[in-house]
C-alpha positions in Angstrom: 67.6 106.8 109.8 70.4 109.4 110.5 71.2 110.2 106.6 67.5 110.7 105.9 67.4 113.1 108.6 70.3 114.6 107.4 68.9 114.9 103.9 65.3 116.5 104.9 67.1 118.8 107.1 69.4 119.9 104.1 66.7 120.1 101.8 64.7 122.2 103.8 68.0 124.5 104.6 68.2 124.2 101.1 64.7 125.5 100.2 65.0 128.7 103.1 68.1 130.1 101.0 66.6 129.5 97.9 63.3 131.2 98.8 64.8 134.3 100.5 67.6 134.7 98.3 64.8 134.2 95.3 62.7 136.7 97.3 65.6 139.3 97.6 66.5 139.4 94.1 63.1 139.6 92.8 62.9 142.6 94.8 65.8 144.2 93.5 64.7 143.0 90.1 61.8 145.4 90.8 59.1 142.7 90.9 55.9 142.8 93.2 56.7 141.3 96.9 54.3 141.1 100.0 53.6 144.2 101.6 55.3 142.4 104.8 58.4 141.7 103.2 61.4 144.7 104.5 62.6 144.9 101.2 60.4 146.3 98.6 62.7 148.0 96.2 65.8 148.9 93.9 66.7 151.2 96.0 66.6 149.0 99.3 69.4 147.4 100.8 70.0 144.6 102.7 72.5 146.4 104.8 72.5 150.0 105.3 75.3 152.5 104.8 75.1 153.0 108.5 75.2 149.6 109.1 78.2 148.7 107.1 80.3 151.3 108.4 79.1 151.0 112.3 81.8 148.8 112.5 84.6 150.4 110.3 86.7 151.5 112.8 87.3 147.8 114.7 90.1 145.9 112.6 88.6 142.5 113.2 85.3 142.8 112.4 85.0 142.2 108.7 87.5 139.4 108.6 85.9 138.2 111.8 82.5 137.9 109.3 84.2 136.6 106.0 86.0 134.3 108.2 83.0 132.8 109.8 80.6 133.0 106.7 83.4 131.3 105.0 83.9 128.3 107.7 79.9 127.9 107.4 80.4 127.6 103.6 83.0 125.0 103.8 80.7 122.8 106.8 77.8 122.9 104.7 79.8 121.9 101.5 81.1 119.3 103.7 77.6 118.3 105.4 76.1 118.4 101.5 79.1 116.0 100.3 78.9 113.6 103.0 75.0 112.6 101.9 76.4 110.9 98.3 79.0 108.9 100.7 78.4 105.4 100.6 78.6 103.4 104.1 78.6 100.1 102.9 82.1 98.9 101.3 80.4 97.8 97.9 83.5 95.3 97.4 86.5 93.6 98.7 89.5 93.2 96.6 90.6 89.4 97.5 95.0 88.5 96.3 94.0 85.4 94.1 97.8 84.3 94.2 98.0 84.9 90.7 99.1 88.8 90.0 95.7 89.5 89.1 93.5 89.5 92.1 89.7 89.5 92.2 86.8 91.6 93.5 84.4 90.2 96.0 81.2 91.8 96.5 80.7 93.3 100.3 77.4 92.1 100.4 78.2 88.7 99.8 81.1 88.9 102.6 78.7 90.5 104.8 75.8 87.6 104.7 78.4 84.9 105.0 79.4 86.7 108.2 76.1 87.1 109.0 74.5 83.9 108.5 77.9 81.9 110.1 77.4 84.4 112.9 73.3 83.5 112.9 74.2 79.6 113.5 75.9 80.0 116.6 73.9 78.9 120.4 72.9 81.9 121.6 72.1 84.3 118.7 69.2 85.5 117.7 70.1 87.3 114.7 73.2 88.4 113.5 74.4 91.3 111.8 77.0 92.6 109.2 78.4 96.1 107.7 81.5 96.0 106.3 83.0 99.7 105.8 86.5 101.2 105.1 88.5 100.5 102.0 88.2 97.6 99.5 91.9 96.6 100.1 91.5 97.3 104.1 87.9 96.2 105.1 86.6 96.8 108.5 83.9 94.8 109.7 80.7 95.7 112.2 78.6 93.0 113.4 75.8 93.2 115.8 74.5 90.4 117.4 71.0 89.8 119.4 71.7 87.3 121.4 69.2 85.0 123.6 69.0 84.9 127.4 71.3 81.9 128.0 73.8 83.2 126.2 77.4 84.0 127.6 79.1 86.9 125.9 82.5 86.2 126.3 81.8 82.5 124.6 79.7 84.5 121.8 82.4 86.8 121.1 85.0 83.9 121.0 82.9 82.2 119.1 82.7 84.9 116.5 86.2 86.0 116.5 87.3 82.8 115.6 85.0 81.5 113.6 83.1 83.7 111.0 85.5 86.8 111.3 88.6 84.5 110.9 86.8 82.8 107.7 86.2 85.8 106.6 89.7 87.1 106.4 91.1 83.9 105.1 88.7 83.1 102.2 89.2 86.9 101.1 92.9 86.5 101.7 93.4 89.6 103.3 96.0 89.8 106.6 93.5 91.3 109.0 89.6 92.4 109.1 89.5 94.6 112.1 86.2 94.3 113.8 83.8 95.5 116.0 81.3 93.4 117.4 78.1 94.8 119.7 75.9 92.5 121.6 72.5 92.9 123.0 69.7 91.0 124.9 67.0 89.9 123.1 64.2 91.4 125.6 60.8 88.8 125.7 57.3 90.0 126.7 56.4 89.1 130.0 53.6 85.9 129.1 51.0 85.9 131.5 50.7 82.6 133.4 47.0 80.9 134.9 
């Protein structure tokens, strides 16, 4: 949910600066614009000579401007980056013993956790994202747990059972986790 409103708000930020700026240049170019439009001409500007040089005589404002413009370049570089990174770990690099080593796919990882997690009294459902790197996984599972069931015997349960396989079938010395529980919530049944 979050990264797709991440991307429809960058595309349409995206499609405002491409439209004005595509708006301001055929201007300049000398094309026809709207009659509304501020800037009809070559010889419009965005800023005016008066404008520019209101300013001149403060030291800090011009590389008060590039300095913020330039950290508003950098954020939205970074926002734009971040929507190609992956949050699922795609694999887990498991120490075979043998020098080579082998890769095991997160997804598999993830459902054995999940499905292990599933079994035990008291869950609903069960949940799992591994993240991080493929030699240091970290795991998040989420758990919707029934009524009757006690946390603190859930968690337990979890910890050292399906986490603990986890980390000792793919060989690796820990697998950090975080685990989040909540109530399943039932409709209240009407009783005659």
């Amino acid at each position: 949910m979050r990264s797709t409103v991440n991307r429809v708000l960058l595309a349409l930020a995206g499609l405002v600066l491409v439209v004005v700026g595509g708006a301001v240049l055929a201007a300049g170019l000398g094309a026809s614009v709207p009659g509304w439009w501020p800037w009809d001409g070559k010889g419009d500007v965005l800023l005016s000579t008066a404008a520019r040089q209101r300013w001149r005589d403060e030291g800090w404002w011009w590389p008060t401007v590039i300095a913020i413009l330039a950290v508003l370049v950098v954020l939205a570089l970074w926002w734009f980056l971040a929507q190609f990174r992956r949050g699922r770990l795609a694999e887990v690099l498991v120490d075979s013993g043998d020098g080579e080593g082998a890769r095991l796919r997160g997804r598999a990882l993830e459902d054995a956790v999940s499905d292990e997690s599933g079994e035990l009294d008291g869950v609903a459902r069960a949940r799992t994202m591994l993240t991080g790197r493929r030699t240091a996984p970290r795991a998040r599972v989420r758990l919707l747990t029934e009524p009757h069931a006690a946390p603190r015997d859930t968690l337990n349960a979890v910890a050292d059972g399906a986490l603990r396989h986890a980390r000792e079938s793919a060989g690796l010395s820990e697998l950090p986790a975080e685990v989040r529980l909540k109530a399943v919530k039932h409709r209240a049944a009407r009783v005659s």
